[in-house]
N, C-alpha and C positions, 0 to 999 in steps of 0.2 A: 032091934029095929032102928034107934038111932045111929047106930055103925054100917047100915045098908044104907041111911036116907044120905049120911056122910060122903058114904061110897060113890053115892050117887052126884052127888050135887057138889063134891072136889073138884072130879073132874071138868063138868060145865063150867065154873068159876073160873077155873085156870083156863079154859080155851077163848074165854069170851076175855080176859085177861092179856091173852097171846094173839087175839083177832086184832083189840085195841094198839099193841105195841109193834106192831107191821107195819104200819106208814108212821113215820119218826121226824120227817124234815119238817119245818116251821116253813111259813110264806119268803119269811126275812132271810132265811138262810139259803133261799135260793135266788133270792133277790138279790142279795149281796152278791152272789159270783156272777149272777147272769149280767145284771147290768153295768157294773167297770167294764166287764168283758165286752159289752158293746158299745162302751164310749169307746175304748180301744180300737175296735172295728169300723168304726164310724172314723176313724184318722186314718186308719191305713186304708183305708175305701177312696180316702180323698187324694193320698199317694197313687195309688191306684186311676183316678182320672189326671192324675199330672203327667202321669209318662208320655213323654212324647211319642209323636210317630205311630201310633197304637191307636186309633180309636177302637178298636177291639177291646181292649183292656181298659179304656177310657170308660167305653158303654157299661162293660161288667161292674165297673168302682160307681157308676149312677147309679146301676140295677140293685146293688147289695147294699148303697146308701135306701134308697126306696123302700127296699127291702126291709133295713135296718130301721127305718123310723118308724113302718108299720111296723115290727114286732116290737116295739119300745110303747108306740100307741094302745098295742093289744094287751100288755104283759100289763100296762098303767091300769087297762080298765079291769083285771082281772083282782088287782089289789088294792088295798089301801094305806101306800106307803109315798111320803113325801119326805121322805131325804136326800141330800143332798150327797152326790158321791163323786169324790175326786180320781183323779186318772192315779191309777197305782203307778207306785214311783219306779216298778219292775217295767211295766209298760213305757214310762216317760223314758227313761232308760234306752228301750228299743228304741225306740222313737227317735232320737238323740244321736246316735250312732246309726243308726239308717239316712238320717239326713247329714251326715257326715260329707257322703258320696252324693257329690252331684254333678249328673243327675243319679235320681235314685238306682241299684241296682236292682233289677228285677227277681232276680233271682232270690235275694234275702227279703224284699217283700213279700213273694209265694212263699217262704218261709215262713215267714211271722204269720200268713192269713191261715196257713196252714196247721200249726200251733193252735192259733187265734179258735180255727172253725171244728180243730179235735177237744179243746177245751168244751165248747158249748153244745158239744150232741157229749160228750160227758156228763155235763151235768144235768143235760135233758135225760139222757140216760138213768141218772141216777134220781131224779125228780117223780121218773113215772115208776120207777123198778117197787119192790115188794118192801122197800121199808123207805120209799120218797114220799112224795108229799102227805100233806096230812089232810088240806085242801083241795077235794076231789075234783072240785071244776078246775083248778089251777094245774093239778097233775095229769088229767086227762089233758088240758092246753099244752101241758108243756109236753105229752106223747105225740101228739098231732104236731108238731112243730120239729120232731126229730129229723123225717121228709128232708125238710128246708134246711136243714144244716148237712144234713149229708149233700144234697144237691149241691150246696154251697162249694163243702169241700171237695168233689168231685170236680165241679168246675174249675178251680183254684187250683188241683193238682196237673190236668190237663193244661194249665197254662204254659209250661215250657213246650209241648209237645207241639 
């Protein structure tokens, strides 16, 4: 009898076990990539309204700054994290060597936003997927925000064209 009730109640144990161990990411750990990633964003946005000649491209580097501070206002109210994050030194870097050329060259801007906006449906990606967040309003946030990233970089690909 008790080798059937075993029988029985192993397996539930283990699945309810294996239900729990499917979403693995922490708040913090998605915070940490998403947000340098949009201070980043947030400079090359502003590159983006310098070019001259272009208000084209001028308009798009307001709309994705706009853009970018509502998703930084929404992601704030989704968590409860107050640290302080500095621009990664790989980013300062680009940054550094893109204002080298002046004026800036278009071309290695769409490139970096392009990086920039594969980074971030990445990690949206990997936020909402089967072992992302563990914070189901912040993961289901962060699937409804995927959208906007593609858009983004759809946009930003189309720019030489």
């Amino acid at each position: 009898m008790l080798f059937y009730l075993l029988l029985i109640v192993c397996p539930l144990l283990y699945s309810c076990k294996h239900d729990q161990a499917e979403f693995a990411m922490h708040d913090y750990q998605f915070i940490d990539s998403v947000y340098p990633e949009m201070q980043y964003q947030q400079q090359l946005n502003l590159e983006l309204q310098k070019i001259s000649g272009r208000t084209d491209i001028n308009n798009m580097g307001y709309k994705r700054s706009e853009h970018n501070h509502a998703y930084i206002k929404e992601l704030m109210a989704n968590i409860d994290v107050h640290e302080q994050y500095a621009l990664k030194e790989e980013y300062a870097k680009n940054l550094a060597l893109l204002h080298r050329q002046d004026p800036v060259v278009l071309a290695e801007l769409q490139s970096l936003l392009i990086d920039s906006d594969q980074r971030m449906i990445g990690y949206h990606v990997k936020a909402s997927g089967s072992t992302g967040l563990i914070n189901a309003d912040l993961r289901n946030w962060a699937e409804k925000k995927l959208h906007y990233w593609m858009a983004d970089l759809k946009e930003v690909q189309e720019l030489a064209k």
